[in-house]
Wavefront OBJ file of the C-alpha trace (Angstrom):
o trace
v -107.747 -29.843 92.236
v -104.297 -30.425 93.449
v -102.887 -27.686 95.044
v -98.716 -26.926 94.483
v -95.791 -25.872 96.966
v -93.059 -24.046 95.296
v -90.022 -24.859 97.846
v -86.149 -23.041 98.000
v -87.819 -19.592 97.325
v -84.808 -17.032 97.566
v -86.160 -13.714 96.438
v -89.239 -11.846 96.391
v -89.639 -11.941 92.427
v -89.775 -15.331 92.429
v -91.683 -15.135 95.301
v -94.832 -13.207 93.396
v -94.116 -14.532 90.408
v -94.839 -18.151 91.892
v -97.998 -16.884 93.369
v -99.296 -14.894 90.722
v -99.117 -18.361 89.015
v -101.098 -19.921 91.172
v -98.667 -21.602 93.726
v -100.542 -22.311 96.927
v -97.536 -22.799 99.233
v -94.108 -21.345 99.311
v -91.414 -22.950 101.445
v -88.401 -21.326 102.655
v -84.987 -22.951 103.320
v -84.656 -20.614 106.495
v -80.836 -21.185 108.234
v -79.912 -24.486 106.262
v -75.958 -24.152 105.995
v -75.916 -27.186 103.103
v -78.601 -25.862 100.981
v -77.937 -23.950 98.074
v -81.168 -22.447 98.349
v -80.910 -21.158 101.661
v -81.845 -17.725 103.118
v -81.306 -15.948 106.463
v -84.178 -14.934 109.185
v -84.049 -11.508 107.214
v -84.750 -12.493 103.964
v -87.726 -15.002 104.409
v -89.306 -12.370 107.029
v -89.103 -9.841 104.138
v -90.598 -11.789 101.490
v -93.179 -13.591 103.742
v -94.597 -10.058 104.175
v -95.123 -9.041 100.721
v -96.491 -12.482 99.994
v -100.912 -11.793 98.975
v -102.944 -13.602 101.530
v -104.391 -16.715 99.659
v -99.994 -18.050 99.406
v -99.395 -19.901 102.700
v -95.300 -19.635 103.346
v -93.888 -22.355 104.653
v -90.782 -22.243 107.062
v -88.378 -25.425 106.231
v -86.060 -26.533 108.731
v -83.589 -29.256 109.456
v -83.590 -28.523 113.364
v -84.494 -31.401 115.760
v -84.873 -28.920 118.916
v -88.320 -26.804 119.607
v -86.332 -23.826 121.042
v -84.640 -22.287 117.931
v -87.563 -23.512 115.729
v -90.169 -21.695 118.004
v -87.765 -18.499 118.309
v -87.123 -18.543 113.805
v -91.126 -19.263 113.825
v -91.843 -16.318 116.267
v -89.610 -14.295 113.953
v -90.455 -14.895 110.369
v -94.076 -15.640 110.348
v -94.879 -18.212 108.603
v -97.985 -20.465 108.198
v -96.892 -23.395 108.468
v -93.535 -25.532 109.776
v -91.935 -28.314 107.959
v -90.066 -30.591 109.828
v -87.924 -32.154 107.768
v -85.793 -34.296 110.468
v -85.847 -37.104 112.615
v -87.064 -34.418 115.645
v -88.866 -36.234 118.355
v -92.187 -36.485 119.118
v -92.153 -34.838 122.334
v -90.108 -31.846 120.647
v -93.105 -31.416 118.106
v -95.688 -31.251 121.090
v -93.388 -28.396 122.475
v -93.705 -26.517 119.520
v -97.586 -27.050 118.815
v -97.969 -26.087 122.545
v -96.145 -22.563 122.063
v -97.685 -21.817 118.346
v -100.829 -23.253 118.645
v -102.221 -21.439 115.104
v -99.415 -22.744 113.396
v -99.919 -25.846 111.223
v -97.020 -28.788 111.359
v -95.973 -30.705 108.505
v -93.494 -33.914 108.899
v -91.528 -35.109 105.704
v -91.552 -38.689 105.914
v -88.665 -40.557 103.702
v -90.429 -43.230 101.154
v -88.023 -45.829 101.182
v -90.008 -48.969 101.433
v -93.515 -50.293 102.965
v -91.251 -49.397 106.016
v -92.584 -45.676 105.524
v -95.919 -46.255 106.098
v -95.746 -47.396 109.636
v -93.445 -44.507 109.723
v -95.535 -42.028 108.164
v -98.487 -43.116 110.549
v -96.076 -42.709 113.960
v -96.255 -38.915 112.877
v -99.609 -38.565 111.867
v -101.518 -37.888 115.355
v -98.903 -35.201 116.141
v -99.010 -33.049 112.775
v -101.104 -31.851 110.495
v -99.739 -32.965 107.450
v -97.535 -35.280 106.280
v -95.163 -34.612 102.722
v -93.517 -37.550 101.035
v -89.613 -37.076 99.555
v -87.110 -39.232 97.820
v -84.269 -40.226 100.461
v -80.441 -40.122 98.551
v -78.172 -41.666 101.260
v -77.752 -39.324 104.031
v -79.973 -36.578 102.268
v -83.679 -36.688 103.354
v -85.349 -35.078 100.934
v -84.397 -32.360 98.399
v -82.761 -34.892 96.198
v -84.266 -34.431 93.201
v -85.092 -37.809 92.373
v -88.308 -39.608 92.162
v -89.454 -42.635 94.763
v -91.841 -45.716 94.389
v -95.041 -43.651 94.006
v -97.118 -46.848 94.742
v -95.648 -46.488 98.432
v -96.656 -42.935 98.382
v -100.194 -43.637 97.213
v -100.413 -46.418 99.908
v -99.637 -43.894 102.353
v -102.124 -41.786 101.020
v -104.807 -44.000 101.784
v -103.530 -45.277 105.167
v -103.508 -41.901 106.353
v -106.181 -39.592 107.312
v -104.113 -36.444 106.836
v -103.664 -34.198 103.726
v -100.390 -35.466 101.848
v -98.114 -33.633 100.231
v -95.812 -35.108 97.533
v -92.424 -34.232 96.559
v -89.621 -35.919 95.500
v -88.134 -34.824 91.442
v -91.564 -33.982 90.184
v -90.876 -31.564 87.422
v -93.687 -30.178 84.273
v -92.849 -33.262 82.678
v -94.010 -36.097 85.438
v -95.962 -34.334 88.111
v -99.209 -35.651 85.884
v -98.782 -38.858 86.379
v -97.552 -38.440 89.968
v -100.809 -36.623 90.943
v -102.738 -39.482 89.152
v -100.734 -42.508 91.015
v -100.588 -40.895 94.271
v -103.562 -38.564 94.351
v -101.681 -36.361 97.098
v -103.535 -33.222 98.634
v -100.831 -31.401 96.962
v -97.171 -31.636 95.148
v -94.016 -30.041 96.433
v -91.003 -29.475 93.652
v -87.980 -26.948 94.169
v -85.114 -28.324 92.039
v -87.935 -29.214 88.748
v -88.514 -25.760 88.629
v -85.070 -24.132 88.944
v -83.065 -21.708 86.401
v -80.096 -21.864 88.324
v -78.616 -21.632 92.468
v -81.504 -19.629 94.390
v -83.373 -18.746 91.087
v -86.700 -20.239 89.397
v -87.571 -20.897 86.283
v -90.524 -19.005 84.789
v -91.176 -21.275 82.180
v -91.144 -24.040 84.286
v -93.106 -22.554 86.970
v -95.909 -21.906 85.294
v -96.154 -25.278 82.787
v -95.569 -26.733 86.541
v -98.647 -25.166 87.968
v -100.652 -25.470 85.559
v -99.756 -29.232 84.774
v -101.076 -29.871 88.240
v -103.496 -27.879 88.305
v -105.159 -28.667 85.063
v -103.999 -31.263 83.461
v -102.288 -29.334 80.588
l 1 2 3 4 5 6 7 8 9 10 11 12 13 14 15 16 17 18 19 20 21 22 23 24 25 26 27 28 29 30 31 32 33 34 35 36 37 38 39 40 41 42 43 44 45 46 47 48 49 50 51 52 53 54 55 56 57 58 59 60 61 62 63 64 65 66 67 68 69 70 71 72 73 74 75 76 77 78 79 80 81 82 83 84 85 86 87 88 89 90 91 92 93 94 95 96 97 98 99 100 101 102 103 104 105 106 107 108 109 110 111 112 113 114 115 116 117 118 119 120 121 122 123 124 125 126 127 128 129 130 131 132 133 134 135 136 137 138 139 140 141 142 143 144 145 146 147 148 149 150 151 152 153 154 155 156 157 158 159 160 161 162 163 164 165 166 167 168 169 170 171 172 173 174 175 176 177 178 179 180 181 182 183 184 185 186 187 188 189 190 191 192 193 194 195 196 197 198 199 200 201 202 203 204 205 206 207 208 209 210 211 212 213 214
């Protein structure tokens, strides 16, 4: 079964509504200034701790520098970091070396067979990679689809758990899951009411389109 990463959570409703769904990951937009979706240190510690213990959070950042990641990490909590950047490889080792139990994921930008190679530079160093659709300077977040063919090449070139985002919404993350077969899928803006709020609806025909089938 596919397992599903609600990203841009703002508030705790959404929050336990996601995960009372059935959302296995929740990622948080901590410190973004460009992101509509983003929420301070304060907030994503707050929500993070109400969160049951099956939902994995997931703390998103843009940084390219261990330091402030490691200090927001330290703060917040969270299970796992996304690195959603071009940080370098010796700034990931710094921050598996000072949170050890924490799990690393690296977006990788499917643009081409280009992203393969580049998807397999970051492999040794994380723990799992997520795919995202690439809208001129914006890496990720766009809310548009890629080549899944790419993606599902990528799947089987790597021997990491993938994670698939890109504009999957109720309506195509079906057929994603069956093109790609990813470890899991990744949507924010597919399941969105408005700035910083989710849809119900669309959270759970989301989750339970992925999860099921329906």
């Amino acid at each position: 079964m596919c397992q599903v990463k609600i990203c841009g959570i703002t508030n705790k409703k959404d929050a336990l509504k996601a995960a009372t769904l059935g959302a296995d990951f929740l990622g948080f937009l901590v410190e973004i200034g460009f992101s509509e979706d983003k929420v301070s240190r304060k907030t994503a510690k707050e929500i993070i701790k109400s969160l049951p213990l099956e939902v994995s959070p997931v703390f998103v950042t843009y940084l390219k520098k261990a330091k402030p990641i490691i200090e927001i990490a330290q703060d917040i909590s969270p299970s796992i970091i996304q690195l959603h950047n071009d940080i370098p490889i010796e700034e990931i080792g710094k921050i598996r070396k000072a949170l050890p139990r924490l799990k690393l994921t690296k977006t990788i930008s499917v643009i081409d067979e280009s992203s393969i190679k580049e998807a397999k530079r970051y492999e040794p160093y994380v723990d799992y990679i997520l795919l995202d659709s690439k809208s001129g300077k914006k890496k990720g977040g766009t809310g548009k689809t890629h080549d899944w063919s790419i993606s599902r090449k990528i799947v089987k070139a790597l021997n990491k758990k993938v994670f698939l985002a890109g504009g999957l919404n109720p309506d195509n993350v079906r057929e994603a899951i069956g093109i790609v077969n990813p470890f899991a899928v990744d949507t924010n803006s597919g399941v969105k009411e408005n700035k910083g709020k989710k849809d119900s609806k669309k959270l759970k025909n989301f989750i339970e389109a992925a999860k099921n089938g329906l």
